[in-house]
C-alpha positions in Angstrom: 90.2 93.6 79.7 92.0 96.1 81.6 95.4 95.8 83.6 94.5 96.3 87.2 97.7 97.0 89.8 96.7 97.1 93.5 98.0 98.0 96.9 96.2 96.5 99.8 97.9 97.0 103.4 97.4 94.8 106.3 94.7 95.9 108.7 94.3 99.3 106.6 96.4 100.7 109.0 98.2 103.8 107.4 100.1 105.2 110.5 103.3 103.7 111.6 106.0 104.6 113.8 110.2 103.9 113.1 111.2 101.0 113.1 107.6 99.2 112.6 106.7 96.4 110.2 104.8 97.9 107.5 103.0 94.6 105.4 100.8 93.9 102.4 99.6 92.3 99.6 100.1 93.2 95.9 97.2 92.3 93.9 97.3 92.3 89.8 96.0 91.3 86.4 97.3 91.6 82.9 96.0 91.3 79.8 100.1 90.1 78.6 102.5 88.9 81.3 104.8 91.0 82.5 108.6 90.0 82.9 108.6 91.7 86.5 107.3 93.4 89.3 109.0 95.6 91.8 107.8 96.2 95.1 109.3 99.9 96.6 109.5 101.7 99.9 110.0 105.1 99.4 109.7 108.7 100.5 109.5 111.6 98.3 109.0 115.5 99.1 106.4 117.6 97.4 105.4 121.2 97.3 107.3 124.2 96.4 110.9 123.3 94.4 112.9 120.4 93.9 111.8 117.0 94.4 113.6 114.4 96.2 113.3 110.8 96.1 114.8 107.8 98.5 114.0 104.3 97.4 114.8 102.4 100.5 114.1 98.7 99.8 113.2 97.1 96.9 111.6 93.8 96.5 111.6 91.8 93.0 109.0 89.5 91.9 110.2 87.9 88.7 107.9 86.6 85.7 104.9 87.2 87.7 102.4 84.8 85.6 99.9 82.8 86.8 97.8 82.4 84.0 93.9 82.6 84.3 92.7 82.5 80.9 93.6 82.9 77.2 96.0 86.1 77.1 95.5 86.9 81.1 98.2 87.0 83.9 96.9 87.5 87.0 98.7 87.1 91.3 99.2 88.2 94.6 102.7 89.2 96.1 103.0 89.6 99.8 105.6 92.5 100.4 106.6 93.0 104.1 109.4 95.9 105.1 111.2 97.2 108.3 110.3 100.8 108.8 113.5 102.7 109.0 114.6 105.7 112.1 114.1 108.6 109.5 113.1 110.8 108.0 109.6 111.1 109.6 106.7 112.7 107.8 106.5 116.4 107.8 103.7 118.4 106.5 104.7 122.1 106.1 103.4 125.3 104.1 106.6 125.1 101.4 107.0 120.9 101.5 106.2 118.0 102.9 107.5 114.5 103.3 105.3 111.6 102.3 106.1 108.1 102.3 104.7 105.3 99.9 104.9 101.5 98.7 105.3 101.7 95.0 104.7 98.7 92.6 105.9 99.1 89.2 105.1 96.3 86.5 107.7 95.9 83.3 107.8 96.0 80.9 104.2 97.8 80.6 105.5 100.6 83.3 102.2 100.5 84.9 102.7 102.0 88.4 100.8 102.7 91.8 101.6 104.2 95.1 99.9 103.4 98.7 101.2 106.2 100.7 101.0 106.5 104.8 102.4 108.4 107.8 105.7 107.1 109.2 106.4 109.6 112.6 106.8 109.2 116.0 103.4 108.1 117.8 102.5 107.6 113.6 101.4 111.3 113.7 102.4 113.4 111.0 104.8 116.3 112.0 102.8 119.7 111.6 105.0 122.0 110.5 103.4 125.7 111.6 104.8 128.8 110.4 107.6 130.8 112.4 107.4 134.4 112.7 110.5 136.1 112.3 111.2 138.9 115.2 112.6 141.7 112.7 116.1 143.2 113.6 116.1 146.5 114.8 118.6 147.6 112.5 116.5 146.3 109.7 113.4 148.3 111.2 115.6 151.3 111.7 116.3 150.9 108.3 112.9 150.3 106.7 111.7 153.6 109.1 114.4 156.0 107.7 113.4 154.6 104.0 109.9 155.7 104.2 110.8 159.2 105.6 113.2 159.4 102.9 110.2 158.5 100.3 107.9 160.6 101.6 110.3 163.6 102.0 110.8 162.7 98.1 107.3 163.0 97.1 106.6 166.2 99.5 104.4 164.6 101.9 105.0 166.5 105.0 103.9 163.3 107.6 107.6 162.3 108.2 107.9 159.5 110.9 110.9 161.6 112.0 110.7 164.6 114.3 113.1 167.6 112.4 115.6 166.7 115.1 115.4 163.5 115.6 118.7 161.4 114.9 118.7 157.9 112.9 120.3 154.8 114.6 123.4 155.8 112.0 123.6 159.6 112.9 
């Protein structure tokens, strides 16, 4: 037999605004019983660098045993949580922002995550990437360094006129 560990959320519905109810069932079967289940809301980031984690709310369901059969423990849980103001679900190039129920079972640490969108409207934030307008010091700079290079190798296509005075002149 193998342990099963479930997620099921009410409706389906995987968009939620602040400040919503977000409700489900947990759903499991063990071939020992466990001493404990625990039911997590939580956001995490992921991409590019350091994770970060915020565990919310936490729900305990203790010596979750209903026994079916010889050596099998097997229930349902309903979990039911208030959505908090922030931080909304962002989706960007470097990171994004998810949010998740998590059920962990001890002491086999058997895990599982539902995740969904928690944003205004229940739309994910679509992070798009921001260009930059370049300095014109910086491009000053960055012109005088390529004359400077190709006066170096002998390449006679100078972006500078012979007279022609730098922004530091």
């Amino acid at each position: 037999m193998n342990d099963t560990l479930e997620i099921e959320l009410r409706d389906k519905k995987t968009q939620f605004s602040p400040d919503e109810w977000i409700e489900g069932d947990v759903n499991w079967s063990f071939s020992a019983p466990q001493k404990r289940l625990e039911i997590r809301l939580l956001w995490f980031t992921q991409g590019k660098g350091t994770t970060d984690l915020g565990v919310v709310r936490t729900e305990t369901v203790e010596a979750p045993h209903a026994q079916t059969g010889i050596g099998l423990s097997s229930g349902s849980q309903a979990f039911r949580f208030r959505l908090p103001e922030a931080p909304h679900s962002f989706s960007g190039q470097l990171i994004s922002l998810v949010w998740a129920v998590e059920v962990e079972a001890f002491p086999s640490k058997i895990a599982v995550q539902r995740e969904f969108v928690m944003a205004p409207n229940g739309a994910e934030i679509e992070l798009s990437r921001v260009e930059v307008p370049q300095s014109p010091i910086l491009s000053a700079f960055q012109k005088r360094k390529a004359a400077f290079q190709a006066r170096k190798k002998g390449d006679s296509a100078s972006p500078f006129e012979p007279n022609e005075r730098g922004p530091w002149s």
